[in-house]
C-alpha positions as CSV (number, residue, x, y, z in Angstrom):
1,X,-34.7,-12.0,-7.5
2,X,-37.7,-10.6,-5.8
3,X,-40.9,-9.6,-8.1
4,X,-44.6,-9.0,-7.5
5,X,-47.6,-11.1,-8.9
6,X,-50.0,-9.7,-10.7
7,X,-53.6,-8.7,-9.1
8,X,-56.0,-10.8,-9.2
9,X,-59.8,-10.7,-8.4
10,X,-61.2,-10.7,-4.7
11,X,-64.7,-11.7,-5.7
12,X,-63.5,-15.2,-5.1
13,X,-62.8,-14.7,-1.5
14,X,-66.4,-13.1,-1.0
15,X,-68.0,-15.6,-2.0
16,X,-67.1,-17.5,0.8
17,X,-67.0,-15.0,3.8
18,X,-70.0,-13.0,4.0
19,X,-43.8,-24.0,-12.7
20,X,-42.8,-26.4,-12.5
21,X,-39.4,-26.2,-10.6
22,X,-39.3,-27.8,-7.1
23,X,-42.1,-30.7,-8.2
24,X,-42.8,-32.3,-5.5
25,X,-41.9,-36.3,-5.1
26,X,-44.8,-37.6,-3.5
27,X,-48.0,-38.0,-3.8
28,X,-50.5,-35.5,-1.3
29,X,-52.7,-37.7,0.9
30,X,-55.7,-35.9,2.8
31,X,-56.8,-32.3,3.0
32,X,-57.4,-30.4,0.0
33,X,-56.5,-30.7,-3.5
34,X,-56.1,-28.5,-6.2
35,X,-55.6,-28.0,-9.7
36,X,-52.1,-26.8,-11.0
37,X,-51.3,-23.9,-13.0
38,X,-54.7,-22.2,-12.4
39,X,-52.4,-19.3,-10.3
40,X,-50.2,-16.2,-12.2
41,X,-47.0,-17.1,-10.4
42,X,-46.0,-20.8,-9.7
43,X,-45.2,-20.0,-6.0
44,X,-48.6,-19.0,-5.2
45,X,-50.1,-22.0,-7.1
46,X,-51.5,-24.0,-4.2
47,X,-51.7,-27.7,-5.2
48,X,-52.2,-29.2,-1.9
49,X,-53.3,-27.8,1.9
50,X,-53.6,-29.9,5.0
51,X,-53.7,-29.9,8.6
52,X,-52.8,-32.6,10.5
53,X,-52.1,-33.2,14.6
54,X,-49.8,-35.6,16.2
55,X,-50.1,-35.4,19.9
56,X,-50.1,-31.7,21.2
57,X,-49.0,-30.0,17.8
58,X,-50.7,-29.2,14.5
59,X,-48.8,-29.2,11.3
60,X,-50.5,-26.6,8.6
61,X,-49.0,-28.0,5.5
62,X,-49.0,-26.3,1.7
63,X,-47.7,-27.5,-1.8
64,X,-47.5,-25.4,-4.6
65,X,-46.6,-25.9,-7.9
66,X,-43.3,-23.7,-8.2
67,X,-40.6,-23.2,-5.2
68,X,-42.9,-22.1,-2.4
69,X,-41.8,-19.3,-0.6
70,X,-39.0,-17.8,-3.4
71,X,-40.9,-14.8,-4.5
72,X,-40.9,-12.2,-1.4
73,X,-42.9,-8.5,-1.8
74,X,-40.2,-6.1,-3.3
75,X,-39.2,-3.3,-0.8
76,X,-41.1,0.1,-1.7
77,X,-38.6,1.7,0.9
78,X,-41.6,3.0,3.2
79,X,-44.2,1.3,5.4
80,X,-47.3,2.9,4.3
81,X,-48.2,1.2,1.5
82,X,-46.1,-1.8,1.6
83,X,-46.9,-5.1,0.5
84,X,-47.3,-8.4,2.5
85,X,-47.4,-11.6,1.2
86,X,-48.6,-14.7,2.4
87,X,-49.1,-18.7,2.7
88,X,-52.9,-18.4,4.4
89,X,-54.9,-21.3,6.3
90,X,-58.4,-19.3,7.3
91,X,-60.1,-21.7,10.2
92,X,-63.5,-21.9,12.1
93,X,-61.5,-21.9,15.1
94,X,-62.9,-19.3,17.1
95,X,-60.2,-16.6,18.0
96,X,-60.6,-17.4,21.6
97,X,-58.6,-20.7,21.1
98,X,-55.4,-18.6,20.5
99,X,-56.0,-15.7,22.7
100,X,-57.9,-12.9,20.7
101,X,-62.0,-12.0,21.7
102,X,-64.7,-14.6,21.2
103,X,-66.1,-14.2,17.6
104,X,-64.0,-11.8,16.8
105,X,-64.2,-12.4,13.0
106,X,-62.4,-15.3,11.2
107,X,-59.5,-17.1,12.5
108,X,-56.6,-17.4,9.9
109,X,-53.0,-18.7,10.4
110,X,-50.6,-16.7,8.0
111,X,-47.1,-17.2,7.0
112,X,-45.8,-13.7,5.7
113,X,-43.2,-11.8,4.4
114,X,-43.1,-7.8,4.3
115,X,-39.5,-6.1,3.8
116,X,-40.7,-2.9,4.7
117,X,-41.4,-3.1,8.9
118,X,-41.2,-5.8,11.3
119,X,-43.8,-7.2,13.6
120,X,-42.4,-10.0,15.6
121,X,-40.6,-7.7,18.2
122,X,-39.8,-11.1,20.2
123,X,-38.0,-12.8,17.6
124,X,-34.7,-12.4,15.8
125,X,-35.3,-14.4,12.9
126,X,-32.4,-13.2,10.7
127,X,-29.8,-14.0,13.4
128,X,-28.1,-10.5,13.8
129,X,-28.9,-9.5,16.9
130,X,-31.5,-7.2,16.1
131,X,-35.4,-7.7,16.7
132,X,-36.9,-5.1,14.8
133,X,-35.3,-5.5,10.6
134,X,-35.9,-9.3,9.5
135,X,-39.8,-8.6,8.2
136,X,-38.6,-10.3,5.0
137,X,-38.0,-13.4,6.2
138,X,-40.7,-15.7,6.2
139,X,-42.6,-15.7,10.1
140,X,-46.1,-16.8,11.4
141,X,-48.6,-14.9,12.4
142,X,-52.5,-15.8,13.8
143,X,-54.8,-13.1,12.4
144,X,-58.2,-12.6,12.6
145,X,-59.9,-11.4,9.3
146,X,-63.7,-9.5,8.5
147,X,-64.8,-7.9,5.4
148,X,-64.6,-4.0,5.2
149,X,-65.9,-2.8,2.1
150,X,-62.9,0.4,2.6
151,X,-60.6,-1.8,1.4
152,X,-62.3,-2.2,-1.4
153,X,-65.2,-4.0,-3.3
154,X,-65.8,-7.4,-1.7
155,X,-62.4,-7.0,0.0
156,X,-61.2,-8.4,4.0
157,X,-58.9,-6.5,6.4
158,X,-56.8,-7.5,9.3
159,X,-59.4,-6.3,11.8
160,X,-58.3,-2.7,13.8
161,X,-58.3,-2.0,17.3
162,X,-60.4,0.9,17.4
163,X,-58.1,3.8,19.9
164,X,-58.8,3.7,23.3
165,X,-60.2,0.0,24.0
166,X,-58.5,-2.9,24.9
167,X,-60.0,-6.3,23.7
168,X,-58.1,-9.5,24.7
169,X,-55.1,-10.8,22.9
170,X,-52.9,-13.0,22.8
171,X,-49.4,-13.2,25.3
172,X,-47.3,-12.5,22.0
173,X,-49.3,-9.6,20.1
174,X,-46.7,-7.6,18.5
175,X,-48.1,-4.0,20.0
176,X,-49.9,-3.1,16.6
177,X,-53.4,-1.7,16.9
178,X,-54.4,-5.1,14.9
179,X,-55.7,-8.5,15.8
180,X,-52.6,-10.3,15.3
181,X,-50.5,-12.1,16.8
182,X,-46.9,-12.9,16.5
183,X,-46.2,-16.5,18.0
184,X,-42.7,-17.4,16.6
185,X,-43.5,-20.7,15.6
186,X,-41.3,-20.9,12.4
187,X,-42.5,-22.0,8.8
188,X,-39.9,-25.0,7.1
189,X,-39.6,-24.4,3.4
190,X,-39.0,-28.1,1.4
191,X,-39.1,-27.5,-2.8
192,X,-42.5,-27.0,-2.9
193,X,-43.4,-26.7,0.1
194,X,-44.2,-24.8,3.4
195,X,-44.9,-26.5,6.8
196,X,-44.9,-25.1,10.4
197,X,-45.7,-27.0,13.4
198,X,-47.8,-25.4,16.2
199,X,-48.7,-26.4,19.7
200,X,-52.3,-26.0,21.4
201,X,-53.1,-26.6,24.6
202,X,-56.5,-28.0,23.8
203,X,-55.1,-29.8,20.9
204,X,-59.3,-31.2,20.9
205,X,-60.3,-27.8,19.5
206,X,-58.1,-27.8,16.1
207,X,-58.6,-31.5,15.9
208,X,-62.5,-30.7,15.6
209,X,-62.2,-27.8,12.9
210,X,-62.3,-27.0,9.6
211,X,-59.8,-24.8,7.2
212,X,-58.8,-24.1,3.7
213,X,-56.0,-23.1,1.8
214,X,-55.3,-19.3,0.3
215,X,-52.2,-17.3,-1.1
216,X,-52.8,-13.6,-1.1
217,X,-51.1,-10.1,-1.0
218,X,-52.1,-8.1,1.7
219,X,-51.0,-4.1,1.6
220,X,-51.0,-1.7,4.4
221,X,-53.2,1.4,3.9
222,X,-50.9,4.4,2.3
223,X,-53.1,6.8,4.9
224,X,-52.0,4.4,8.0
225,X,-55.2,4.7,9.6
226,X,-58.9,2.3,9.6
227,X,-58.0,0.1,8.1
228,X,-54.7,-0.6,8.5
229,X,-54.1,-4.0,6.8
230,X,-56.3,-4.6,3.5
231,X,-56.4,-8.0,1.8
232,X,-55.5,-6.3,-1.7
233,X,-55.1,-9.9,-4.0
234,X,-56.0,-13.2,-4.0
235,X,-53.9,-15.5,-5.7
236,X,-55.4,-18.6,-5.2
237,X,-58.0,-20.7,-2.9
238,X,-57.5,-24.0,-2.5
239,X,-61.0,-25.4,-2.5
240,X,-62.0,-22.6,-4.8
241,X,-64.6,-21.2,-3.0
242,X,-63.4,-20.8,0.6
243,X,-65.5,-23.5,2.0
244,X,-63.6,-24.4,4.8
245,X,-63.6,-27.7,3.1
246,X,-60.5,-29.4,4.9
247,X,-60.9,-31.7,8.0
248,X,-57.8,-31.8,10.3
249,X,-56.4,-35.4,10.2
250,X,-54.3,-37.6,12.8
């Protein structure tokens, strides 16, 4: 059964940028701990975050203390509006590593789910021959993220394309006037966990970055226009504060 968390405050992602069921059996080793039970839904409850690289491919990694991934936005039937929630790893990768504009703002990679509209055009990841209806299943995104103060007090948005330019993006950008991208690298859900493997070309750059771990509700803007895609709730950092405190490990 789907169901919405409750909001939660967003000054704990400001400060920063400007269950039980499905316990997991072994013990987390490197990257970033964190206290259990300290988020409203068990799902959301990050516990653990790391990323590690093996070769050419990154593995971004999150426990939680509940089933990760079993509680999806419930559909509002329209796109304006809608909710999208997500497993988040925000990076100080620059944006040019995956495609998007030098310093474009900060470099997050997102798994998502939003029943109400679909934005991996390339993929089919429910299987039925269509590309444009499987927004509910869980799919990876890169985004890059800034604060705007329209989305609200000490809030971030997926950062617009303003009409009428044409900044660089990435091979697989889903045609929305956003800086995302839409890469089709799927997430694995174990229990309490999420994992999705990703190849780089210059595997050096991840290997030489920092991250953190953050579950979050994002929600388009009922007017559709600037901006688009509002960070509405954080459920949980990992390191607290959004330190970037994780180190990639081999």
């Amino acid at each position: 059964m789907k169901s919405s968390p409750s909001s939660l405050p967003l000054a704990l992602l400001l400060a920063a940028l400007t269950g039980a069921a499905g316990a997991h059996g072994t013990s987390h080793t490197g990257g970033i701990a964190a206290e259990r039970g300290t988020a409203a839904v068990a799902s959301f409850d990050i516990v653990h975050a790391r990323v590690s690289v093996n070769g050419k491919l990154a593995t971004f990694h999150m426990a939680v203390s509940g089933k990760a991934g079993a509680v999806r936005p419930t559909p509002s039937g329209k796109l304006a509006g809608s909710s999208v929630f997500s497993y988040v790893w925000p990076t100080s990768l620059d944006p040019s590593v995956v495609g998007f504009e030098p310093k474009a703002g900060i470099l997050a990679f997102a798994v998502t789910s939003h029943p109400d509209f679909d934005d991996t055009p390339l993929f089919d990841e429910n299987g039925d021959g269509k590309t444009d209806n499987d927004g509910d299943v869980w799919h990876s995104h890169w985004v890059v993220l800034q604060p705007d103060a329209a989305c609200g007090k000490d809030a971030l948005k997926v950062v617009d394309i303003p009409e009428g330019t044409r900044p660089r993006l990435p091979k697989t950008w889903p045609g929305l006037p956003l800086l995302i991208d839409s890469p089709g690298w799927a997430p694995v859900f174990r229990g309490d966990t999420v994992e999705v493997r990703v190849p780089f070309d210059d595997i050096g750059a991840i290997e030489a970055s920092a991250f953190d771990g953050v579950t979050a509700a994002l929600r388009v803007n009922a007017s559709m226009h600037n901006p688009l895609l509002c960070v509405a709730d954080v459920f949980k950092v990992a390191s607290g504060d959004l330190s970037l405190p994780g180190k990639v490990e081999r």
